[in-house]
N, C-alpha and C positions, 0 to 999 in steps of 0.2 A: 504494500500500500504506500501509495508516494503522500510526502508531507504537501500540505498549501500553507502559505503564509499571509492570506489576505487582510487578516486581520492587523498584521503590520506593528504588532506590539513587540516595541522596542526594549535590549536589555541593555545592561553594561555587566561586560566581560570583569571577572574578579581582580586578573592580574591588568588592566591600564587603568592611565588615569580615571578622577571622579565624573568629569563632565563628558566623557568621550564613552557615545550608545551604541555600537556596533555590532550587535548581534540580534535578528530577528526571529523569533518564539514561533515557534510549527503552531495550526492554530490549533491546536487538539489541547495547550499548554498556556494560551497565551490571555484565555479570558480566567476572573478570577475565582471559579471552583477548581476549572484544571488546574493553574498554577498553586492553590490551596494543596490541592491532592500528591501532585508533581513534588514538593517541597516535602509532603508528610510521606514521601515514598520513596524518595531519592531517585526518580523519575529519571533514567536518562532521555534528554530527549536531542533529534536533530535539526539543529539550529540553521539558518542561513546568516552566514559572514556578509559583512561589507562589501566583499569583492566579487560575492556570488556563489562562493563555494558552501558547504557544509561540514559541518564536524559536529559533535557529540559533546553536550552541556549537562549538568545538573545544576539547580537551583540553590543558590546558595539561602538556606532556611534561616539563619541568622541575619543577612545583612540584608533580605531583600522586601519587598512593601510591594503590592499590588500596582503602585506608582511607578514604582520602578526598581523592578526585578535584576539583580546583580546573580552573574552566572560562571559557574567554575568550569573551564574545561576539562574534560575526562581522559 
């Protein structure tokens, strides 16, 4: 099953700076029960990069807020 990302709910990556969003949430993750469940699960899920590619995130459950989801790569 391929990811959509229409939804467009942006994260920031754990390791860069505070104000740089570069990582877009599959939307299966990105509204706020998925991202609840995702975080209470250690969820991995597949992200879309900046530059178009995809890699593999979980939700970091301590630093992150329905606002804005901060994401650790796996």
């Amino acid at each position: 099953m391929a990811e959509t990302y229409s939804v467009a709910q942006k994260g920031q990556r754990a390791d860069s700076a505070p104000a740089v969003q570069t990582v877009t949430l599959p939307d299966s993750s990105a509204r706020t029960g998925g991202m609840a469940l995702a975080m209470r699960n250690g969820t991995q899920m597949l992200c879309k990069n900046a530059d178009g590619s995809q890699s593999w995130y979980t939700l970091d459950a301590e630093r992150s807020t329905t606002a804005k989801p901060v994401l650790r790569p796996v």
